[in-house]
N, C-alpha and C positions, 0 to 999 in steps of 0.2 A: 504494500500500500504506500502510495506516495509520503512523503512526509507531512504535508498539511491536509492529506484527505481526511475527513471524521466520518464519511458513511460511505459507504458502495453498493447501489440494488443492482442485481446483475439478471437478467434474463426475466425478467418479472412477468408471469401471466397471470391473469383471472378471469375467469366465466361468470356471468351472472346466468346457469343454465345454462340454453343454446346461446348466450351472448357473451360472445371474443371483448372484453372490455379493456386489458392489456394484453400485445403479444409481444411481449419478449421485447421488454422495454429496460434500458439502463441508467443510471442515474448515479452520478457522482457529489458530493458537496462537501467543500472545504470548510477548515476550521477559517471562524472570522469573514463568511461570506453572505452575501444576502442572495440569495439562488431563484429567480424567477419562475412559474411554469406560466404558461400559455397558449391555447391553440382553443379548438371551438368546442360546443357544450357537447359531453360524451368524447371527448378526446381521450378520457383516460387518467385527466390530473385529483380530480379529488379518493379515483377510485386508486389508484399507486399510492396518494397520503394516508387512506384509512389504512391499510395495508400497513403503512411504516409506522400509526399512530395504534395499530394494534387493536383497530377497530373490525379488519376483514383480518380473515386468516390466511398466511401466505400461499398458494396451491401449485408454485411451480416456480424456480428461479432461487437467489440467495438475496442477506441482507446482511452488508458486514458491516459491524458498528464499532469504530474504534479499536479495528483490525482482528473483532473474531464476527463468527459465526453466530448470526440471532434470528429466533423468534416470536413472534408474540401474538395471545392469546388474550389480551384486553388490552384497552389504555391503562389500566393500571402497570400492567408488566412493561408496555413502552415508556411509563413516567418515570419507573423506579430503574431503568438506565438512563435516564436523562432525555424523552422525546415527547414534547407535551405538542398539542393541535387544538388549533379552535378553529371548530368546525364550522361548515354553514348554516347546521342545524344547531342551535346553541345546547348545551348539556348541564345548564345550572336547573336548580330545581324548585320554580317559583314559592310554595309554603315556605322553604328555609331564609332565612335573612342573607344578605352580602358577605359575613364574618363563617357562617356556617358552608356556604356556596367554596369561597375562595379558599377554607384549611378542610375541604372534602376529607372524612380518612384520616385526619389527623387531630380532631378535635376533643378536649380532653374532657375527663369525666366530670359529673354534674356539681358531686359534692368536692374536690381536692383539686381541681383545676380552674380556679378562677384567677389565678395569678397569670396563667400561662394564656387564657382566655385574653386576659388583659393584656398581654406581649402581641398575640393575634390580631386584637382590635388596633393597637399602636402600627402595627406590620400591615394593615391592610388599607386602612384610611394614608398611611406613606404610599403606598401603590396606586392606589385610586387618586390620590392627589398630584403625582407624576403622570396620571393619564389624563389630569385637567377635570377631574369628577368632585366634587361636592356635596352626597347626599346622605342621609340617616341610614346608616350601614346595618343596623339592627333592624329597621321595615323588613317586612318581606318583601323576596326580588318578584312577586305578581305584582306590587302595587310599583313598581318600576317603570321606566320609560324604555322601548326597545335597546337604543342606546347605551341607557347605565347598565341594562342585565348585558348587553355584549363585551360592556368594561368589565362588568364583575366575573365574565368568563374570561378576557385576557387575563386580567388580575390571577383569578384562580392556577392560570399554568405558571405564568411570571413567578409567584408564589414559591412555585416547586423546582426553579434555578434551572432549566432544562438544559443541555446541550445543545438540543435542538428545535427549534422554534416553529410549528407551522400554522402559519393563516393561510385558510382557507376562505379569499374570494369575501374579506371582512371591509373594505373601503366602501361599497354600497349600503353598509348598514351606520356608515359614521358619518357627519358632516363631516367640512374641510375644519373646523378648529378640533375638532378630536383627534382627526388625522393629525395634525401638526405634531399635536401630544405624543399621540402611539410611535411616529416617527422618531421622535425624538430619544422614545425610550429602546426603539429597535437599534437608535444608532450608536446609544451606550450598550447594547445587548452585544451586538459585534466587539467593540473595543475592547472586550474581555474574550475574546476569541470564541465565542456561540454563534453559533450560523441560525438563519432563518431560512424559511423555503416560502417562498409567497407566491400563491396561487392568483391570479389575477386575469384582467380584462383591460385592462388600463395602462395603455401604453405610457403614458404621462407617467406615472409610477414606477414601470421598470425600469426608466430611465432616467428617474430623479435617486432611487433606493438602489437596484440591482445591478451586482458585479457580472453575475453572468445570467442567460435563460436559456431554457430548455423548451424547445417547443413542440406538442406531442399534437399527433394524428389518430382520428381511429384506431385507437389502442397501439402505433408505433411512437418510437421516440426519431422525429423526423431531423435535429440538430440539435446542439447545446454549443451556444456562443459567448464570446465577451462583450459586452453592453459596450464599453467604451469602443466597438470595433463596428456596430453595425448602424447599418443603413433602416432607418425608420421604414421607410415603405414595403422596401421588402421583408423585414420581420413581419408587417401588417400581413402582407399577401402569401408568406409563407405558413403563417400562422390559419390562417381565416379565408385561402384559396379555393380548397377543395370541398366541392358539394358534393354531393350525395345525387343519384337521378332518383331515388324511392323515395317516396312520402313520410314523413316521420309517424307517431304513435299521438294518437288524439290527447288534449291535454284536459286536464280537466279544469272546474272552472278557479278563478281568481282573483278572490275577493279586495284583493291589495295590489293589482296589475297599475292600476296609477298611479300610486306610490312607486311602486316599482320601476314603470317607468319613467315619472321625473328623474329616479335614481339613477339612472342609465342613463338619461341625460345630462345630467349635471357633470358626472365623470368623464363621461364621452365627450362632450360638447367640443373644446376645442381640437382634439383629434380628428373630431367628426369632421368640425369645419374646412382645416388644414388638407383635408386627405382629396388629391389628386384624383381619388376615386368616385366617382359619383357613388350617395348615402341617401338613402330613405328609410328612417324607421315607422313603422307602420302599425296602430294599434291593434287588440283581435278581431276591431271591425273592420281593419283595410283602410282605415283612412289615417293619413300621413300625419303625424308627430313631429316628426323633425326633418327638416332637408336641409343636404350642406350644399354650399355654393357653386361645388363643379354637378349636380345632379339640376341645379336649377339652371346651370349654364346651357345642359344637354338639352332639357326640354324647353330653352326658349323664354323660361319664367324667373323669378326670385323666390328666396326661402319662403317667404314671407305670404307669398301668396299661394304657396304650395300649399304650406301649413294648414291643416286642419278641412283638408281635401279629398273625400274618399278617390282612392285611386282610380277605379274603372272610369273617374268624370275628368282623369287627365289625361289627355292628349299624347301619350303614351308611343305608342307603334302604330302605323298605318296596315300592319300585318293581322289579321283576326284571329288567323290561325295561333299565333304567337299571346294576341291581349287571353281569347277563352284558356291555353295553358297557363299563363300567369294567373287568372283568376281559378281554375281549381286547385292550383299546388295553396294560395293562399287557403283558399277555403279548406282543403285537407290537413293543411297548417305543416307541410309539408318542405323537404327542401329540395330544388333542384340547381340545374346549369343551362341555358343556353349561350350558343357561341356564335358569333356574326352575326349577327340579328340588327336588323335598321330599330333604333329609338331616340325619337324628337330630332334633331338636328345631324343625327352620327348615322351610318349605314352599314358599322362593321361595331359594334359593341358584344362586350360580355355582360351576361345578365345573371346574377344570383342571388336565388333566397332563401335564406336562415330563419328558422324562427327562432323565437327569444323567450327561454323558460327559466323562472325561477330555480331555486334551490330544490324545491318537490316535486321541479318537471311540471309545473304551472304554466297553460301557455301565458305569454304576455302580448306577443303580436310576433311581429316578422324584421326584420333587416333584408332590403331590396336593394342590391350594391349593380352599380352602372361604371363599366369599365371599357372606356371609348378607344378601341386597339383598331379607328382607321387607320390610321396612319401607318401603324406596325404592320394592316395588313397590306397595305399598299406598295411597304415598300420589300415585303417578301413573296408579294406577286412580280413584282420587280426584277427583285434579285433571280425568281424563277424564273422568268424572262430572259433575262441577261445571263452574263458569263460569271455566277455570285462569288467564282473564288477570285478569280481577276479583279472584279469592284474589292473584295475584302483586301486582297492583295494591297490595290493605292491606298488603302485604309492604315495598313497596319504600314506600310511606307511612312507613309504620314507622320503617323506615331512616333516609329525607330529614328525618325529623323528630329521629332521635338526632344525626344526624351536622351538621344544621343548629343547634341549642344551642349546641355548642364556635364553629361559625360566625359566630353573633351576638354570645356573647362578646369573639371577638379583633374584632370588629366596633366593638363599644362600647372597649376600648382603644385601638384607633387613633384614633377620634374624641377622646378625653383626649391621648393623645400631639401632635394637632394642635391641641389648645387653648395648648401650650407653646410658645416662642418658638425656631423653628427657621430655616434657613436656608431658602434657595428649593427646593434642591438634595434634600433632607429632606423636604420638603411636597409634591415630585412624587412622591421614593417611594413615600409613605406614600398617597397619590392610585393609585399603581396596585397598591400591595398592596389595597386597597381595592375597586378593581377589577375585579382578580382574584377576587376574594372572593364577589364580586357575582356574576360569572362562574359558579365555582362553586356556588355555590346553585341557580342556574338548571340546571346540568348535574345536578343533584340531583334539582331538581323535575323532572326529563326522565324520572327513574324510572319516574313516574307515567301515561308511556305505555303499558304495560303495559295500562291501563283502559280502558276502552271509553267515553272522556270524549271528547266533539267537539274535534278541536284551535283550538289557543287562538293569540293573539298574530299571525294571518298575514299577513304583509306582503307586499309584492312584492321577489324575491331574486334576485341574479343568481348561478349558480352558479360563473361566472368569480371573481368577488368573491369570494365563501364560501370557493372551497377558496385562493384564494391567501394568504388568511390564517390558514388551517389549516397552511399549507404553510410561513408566517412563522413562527407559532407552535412549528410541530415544527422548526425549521431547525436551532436548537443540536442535538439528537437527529440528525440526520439528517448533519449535520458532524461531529457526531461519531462516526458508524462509518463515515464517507468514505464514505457512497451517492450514487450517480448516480444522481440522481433527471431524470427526462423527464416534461415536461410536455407534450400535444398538444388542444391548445384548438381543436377543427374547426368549432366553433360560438361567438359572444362578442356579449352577454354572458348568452346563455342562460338568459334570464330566467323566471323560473315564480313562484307564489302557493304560499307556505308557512311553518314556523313556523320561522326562523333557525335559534333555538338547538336544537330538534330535531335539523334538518337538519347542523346542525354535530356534534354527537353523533356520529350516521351515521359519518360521515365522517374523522373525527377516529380514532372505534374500529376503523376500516376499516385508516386508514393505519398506524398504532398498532401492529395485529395483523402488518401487512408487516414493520415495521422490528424487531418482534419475529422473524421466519420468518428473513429475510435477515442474512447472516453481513457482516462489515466489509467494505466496494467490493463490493456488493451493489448490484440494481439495482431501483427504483419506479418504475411508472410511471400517472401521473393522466390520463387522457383525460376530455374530453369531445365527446361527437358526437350527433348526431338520429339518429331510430330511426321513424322513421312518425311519428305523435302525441305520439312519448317525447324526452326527452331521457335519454341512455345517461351514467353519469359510470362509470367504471372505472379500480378500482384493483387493481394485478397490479406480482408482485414473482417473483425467480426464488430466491425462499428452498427451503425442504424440501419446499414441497411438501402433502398431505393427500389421506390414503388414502381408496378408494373410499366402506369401509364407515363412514370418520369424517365424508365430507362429506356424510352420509344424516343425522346429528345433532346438526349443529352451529350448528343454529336453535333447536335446545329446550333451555328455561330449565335452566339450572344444569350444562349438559354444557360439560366443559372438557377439554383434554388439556394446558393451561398446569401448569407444576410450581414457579410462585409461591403461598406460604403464601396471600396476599392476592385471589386470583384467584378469581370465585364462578362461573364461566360463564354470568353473566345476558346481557355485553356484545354478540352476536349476535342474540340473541333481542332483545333493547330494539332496537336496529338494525332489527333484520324489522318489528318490529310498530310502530316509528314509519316507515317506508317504507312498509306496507300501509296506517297513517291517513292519508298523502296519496296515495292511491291508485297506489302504485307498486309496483313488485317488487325484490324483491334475493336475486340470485341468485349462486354460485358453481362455478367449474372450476379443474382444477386434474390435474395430472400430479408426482405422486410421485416427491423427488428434482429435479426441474428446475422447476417455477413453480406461480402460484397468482393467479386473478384473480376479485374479486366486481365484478359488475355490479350499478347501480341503477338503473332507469330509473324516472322522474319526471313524468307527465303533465304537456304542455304546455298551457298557461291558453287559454281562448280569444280573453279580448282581455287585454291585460297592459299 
């Protein structure tokens, strides 16, 4: 176990009956971290926390907790190693007062413990007063405000000094001045090196609180990233992408759906607004709640007049076939996808919708998200059209040539720095920043694979050679998330005619993409073995995983499901299309939730 990991779920499943609700999902979290989850209702995040809160019972997978082997059989047995949850459903017990609620299990006898009773009440009203609460702790918590029994169930685990801390999806039940509070005391809960796991909806949140998130699909665990590293919108879309074409399960009724919903807007709101994406939230009678300003831009209108508009009387689609499906999936309270479909001003949009159910599976209405991809489809009707690797070609020309300037720059300072009188020690440095440099370039001019340019530079290579010092290269990377890496070399030194630093490219983005999928003591493994005429090199890691319909496009330029700002999704496709210039394949498989391996195979030279 790494040195600052405090928990590891490894392979995690659970059925609710016939229903997959995790499959083989993993989960990492450090000590001193605040760990986000996120993705859509039924994803899989509250039903992995019961599970670690010792609410469900584990049925398939491990739980290692400060580097041993754990189970557990109530929240009591997860409290008394250090793992307290507040859940969506609150578990204080209105008869008892705030004093009896918060020391559950601990409170002491009627006649010889009033001393200790009194250390309780001093300990509790400190708690509640760090959460910004104020009330008669001895009331019973029925005669409480939703809010104070939510404190009095933080309070309650707070209480018990957890290790690990999990809210469950609690920002919708606090205003913004309680929040303030809870934060505050989350952010002294870390500085003592306790991790939180927070379940959320609120992107505003993971990015004011969390170090890293984890965002889960349909029972898989689809990435875990670092906050300071990613790209807002595609967290969004990676998270909240994928619909469903089957109807959900009728909800039943909702006697707090408008409370509710205000709730969802208030946190939402300026995300809602911001988001590039067209947003209609929709009540359970189909008439609009909320619009953000790129959904009023598509159809023509403003928020303002949307608002409070049953949908079927907006001007929607000129397609009928298209308005009657929109209106049964609402009315079935269902979710689905359409794709290209003409709405209001756009004639190539994405259309889907979500319903929005409480913590009991209450419906509350719908999320009708509008995602205007003329343009994208235009211009890969385009590129179909045209010569797309020649167009990518001047593309990545382009690039290799801006990004190459600043290179030649720091290029020409190093050569002045070594005109100056330095030590030996100094002059090797400055020798393999140099190097390095040189390096780079070259991985630059790789761009230019894309072209339909005869390859250049071929030498004779051994692929044993190649990848071991790809393997040296990434070592620090690789030590440092403690991966067990397996090397199996069935053929050496597996020689073949090709252009290195190409073939390094490959390979390097290959392994790159692994140590990205795979969580800390995580496993790669690099083969190489003969295939008929080929030489097969395979690299295969047992990270997250990649969903059917994502490994159908994840050879074509620009498609990514990475949620770093910096990430273009060119790196696959450069990969295919320098493998195809030496007449090879590259190929991938891969099972969701447990592994993931691309094959390259490489035509063997005939004499070498």
């Amino acid at each position: 176990m790494a040195d600052s990991t405090l928990l590891l779920m490894r392979n995690i499943h659970y059925s609710y009956g016939g229903f997959e609700a995790l499959r083989g999902v993993d989960l990492d979290v450090r000590a001193g971290e605040v760990h986000a989850l996120i993705g859509e209702h039924r994803a899989g995040k509250s039903t992995l926390m019961r599970i670690l809160g010792g609410n469900l019972s584990l049925q398939r997978g491990r739980i290692i907790f400060q580097g041993r082997d754990v189970q557990f059989s109530s929240p009591q047995d997860a409290m008394s190693l250090g793992i307290g949850m507040v859940y969506q459903s609150m578990m204080v017990i209105p008869s008892l007062n705030s004093i009896e609620n918060i020391f559950s299990g601990r409170m002491p006898g009627m006649w010889f413990g009033y001393r200790r009773y009194g250390r309780m009440l001093t300990e509790g009203r400190r708690l509640l007063r760090e959460l910004g609460q104020d009330f008669d702790l001895l009331a019973p918590v029925k005669d409480l405000s939703v809010a104070q029994r939510q404190m009095v169930e933080v309070a309650r685990i707070l209480a018990m000094s957890p290790e690990i801390l999990i809210l469950d999806e609690i920002s919708n039940r606090l205003n913004d001045e309680e929040l303030v509070y809870l934060f505050r005391i989350l952010a002294d809960f870390r500085k003592e090196g306790k991790s939180i796991i927070y379940i959320t909806q609120n992107f505003d949140e993971i990015f004011e609180l969390a170090d890293r998130v984890t965002v889960l699909q349909d029972g898989y665990r689809k990435s875990t990233e670092t906050v300071a590293e990613l790209d807002r919108m595609r967290l969004y879309r990676l998270a909240f992408d994928a619909v469903l074409e089957t109807p959900g399960a009728q909800g039943r009724s909702a006697p707090e759906e408008e409370r509710q919903l205000l709730a969802l807007r208030r946190y939402n709101r300026n995300l809602i607004d911001d988001l590039p994406v067209g947003v209609l939230i929709l009540d359970r009678e189909g008439t609009v709640y909320q619009a953000n300003h790129a959904a009023a831009g598509l159809l023509g209108s403003s928020t303002a007049d949307l608002a409070g508009v049953a949908l079927g009387n907006i001007s929607l689609t000129p397609d009928e076939e298209l308005k009657k499906e929109i209106s049964e999936t609402l009315q079935g309270r269902g979710k689905r996808a359409w794709e290209g479909v003409p709405i209001g001003k756009a004639r190539f949009v994405k259309v889907r919708i979500l319903p929005l159910h409480d913590e009991d599976y209450s419906y509350l209405g719908a999320l009708l998200t509008l995602e205007d991809a003329s343009l994208s489809a235009s211009v890969r009707e385009y590129l179909t059209e045209a010569d797309k690797h020649q167009y990518t070609a001047e593309l990545a020309a382009g690039v290799a040539h801006e990004v190459n300037n600043p290179l030649g720059i720091i290029s020409n300072y190093l050569e002045l720095l070594k005109l100056k009188e330095r030590d030996d020690d100094d002059q090797i440095k400055i020798e393999k920043i140099q190097k390095e440099i040189r390096r780079i370039t070259e991985i630059i001019g790789s761009l230019l694979s894309f072209s339909r340019l005869p390859r250049k530079n071929e030498t004779e290579v051994s692929l044993v050679e190649l990848l071991d010092e790809i393997l040296l290269l990434l070592g620090h990377r690789i030590a440092e998330k403690k991966i067990r890496l397996e090397k199996r070399y069935r053929t050496d030194p597996a020689r073949i005619v090709g252009d290195e630093n190409r073939l390094k490219q490959v390979f390097i983005n290959l392994i790159m993409n692994s140590l990205e999928a795979v969580l800390d003591e995580g496993r790669i493994a690099v083969e190489i073995s003969s295939a008929g005429r080929f030489f097969r090199v395979r690299v295969s890691d047992n990270g997250h995983g990649i969903p059917a319909d994502v490994q159908e496009a994840i050879f074509q330029p620009f498609f990514t499901t990475k949620l770093t700002k910096t990430n273009t999704g060119l790196g696959l496709s450069i990969c295919d299309h320098i493998v195809k210039a030496h007449d090879g394949t590259l190929s991938c498989e891969s099972r969701p939730g447990e592994w993931t391996s691309f094959d390259v195979l490489i035509p063997r030279p005939e004499k070498v």
